[in-house]
C-alpha positions as CSV (number, residue, x, y, z in Angstrom):
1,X,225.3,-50.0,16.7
2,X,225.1,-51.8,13.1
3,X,227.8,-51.7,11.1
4,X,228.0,-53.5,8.0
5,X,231.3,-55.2,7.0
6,X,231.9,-58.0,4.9
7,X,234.9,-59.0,6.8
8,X,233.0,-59.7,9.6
9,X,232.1,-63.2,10.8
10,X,228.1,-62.9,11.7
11,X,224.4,-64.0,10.8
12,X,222.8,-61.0,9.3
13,X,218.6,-61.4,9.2
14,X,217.0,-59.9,7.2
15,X,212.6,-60.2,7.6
16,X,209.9,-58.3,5.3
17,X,206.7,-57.5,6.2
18,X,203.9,-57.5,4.1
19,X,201.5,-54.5,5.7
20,X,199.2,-52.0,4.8
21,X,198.7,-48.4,5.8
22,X,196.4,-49.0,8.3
23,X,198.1,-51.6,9.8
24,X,201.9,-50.1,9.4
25,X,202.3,-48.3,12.5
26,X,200.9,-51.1,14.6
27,X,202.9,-53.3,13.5
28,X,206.3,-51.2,13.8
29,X,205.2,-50.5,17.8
30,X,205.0,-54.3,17.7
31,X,208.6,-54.9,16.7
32,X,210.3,-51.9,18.1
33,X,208.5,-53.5,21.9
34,X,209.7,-56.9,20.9
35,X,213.1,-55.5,19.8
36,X,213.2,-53.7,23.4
37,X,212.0,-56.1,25.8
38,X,213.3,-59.7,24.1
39,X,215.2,-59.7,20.9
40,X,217.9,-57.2,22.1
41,X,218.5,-58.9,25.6
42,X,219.2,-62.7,23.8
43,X,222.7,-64.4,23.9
44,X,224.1,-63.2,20.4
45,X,222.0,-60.7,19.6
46,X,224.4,-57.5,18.0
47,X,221.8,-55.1,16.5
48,X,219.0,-54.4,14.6
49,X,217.0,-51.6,12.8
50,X,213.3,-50.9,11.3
51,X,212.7,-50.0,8.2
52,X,209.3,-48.7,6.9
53,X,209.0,-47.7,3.0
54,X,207.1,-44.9,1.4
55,X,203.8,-46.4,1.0
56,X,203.9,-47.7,4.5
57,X,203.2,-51.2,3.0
58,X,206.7,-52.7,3.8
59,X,208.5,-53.0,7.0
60,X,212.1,-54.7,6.9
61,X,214.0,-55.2,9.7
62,X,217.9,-55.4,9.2
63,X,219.7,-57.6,12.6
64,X,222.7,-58.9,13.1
65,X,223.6,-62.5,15.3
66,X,226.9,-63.8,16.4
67,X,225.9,-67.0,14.9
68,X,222.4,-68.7,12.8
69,X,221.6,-70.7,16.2
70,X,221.8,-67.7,18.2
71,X,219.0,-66.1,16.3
72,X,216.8,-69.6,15.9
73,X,217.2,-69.8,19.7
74,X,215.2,-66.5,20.3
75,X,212.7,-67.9,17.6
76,X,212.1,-70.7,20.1
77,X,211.3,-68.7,22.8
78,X,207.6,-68.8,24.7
79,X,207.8,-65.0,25.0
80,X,209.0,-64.4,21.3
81,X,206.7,-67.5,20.0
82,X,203.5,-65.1,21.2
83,X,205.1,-61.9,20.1
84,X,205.2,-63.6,16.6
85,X,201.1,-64.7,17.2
86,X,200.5,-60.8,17.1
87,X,203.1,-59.9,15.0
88,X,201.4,-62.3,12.0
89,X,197.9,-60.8,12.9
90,X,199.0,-57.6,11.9
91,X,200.7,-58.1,8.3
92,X,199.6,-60.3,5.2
93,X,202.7,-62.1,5.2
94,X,206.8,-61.8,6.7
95,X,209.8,-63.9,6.0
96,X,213.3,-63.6,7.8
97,X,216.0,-64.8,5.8
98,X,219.9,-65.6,6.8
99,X,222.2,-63.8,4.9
100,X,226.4,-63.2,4.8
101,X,227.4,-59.8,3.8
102,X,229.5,-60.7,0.6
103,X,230.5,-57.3,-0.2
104,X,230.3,-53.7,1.1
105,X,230.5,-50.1,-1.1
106,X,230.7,-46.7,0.2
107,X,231.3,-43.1,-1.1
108,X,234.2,-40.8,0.5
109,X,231.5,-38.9,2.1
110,X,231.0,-39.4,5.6
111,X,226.8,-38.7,6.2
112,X,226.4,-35.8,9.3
């Protein structure tokens, strides 16, 4: 489960993907199957989540490592290697960037 703290001591990733509509859905089967059968069974992996905006022109996925060489090791694998071959076929662009969780707000209100 993700859960976002800044206290805690981990890679956060976070990739955009530059899509269109008619490519949008494609794309998020794409992920979700890499996320399922690769990215989620790697040494470090924690979590992840999809994320698809209104005009289905964006998809952003939110992960979480133990450490940066954790999630550049799954980069390097064959299997993920020609996931990514696809996965660039299908959007104009995409970008993962490391990030540290510097600091973390929430309401009183718990969401049901």
């Amino acid at each position: 489960m993700l859960t976002i703290a800044d206290t805690a001591n981990i890679q956060t990733v976070i990739t955009t993907f530059e899509v269109t509509p008619a490519t949008c859905e494609d794309l998020f089967e794409e992920l979700s199957a890499a996320c399922r059968a690769v990215i989620s069974k790697q040494p470090g992996y924690i979590a992840s989540a999809l994320h698809i905006n209104d005009a289905r022109t964006r998809i952003a996925n939110y992960s979480q490592w133990q450490k940066r060489e954790d999630f550049q090791a799954m980069l390097r694998r064959p299997e993920m290697q020609e996931r990514n071959r696809r996965i660039q076929e299908l959007c104009k662009h995409f970008a993962p960037v490391m990030y540290d969780v510097s600091a973390c707000f929430s309401s009183a209100i718990t969401p049901a």
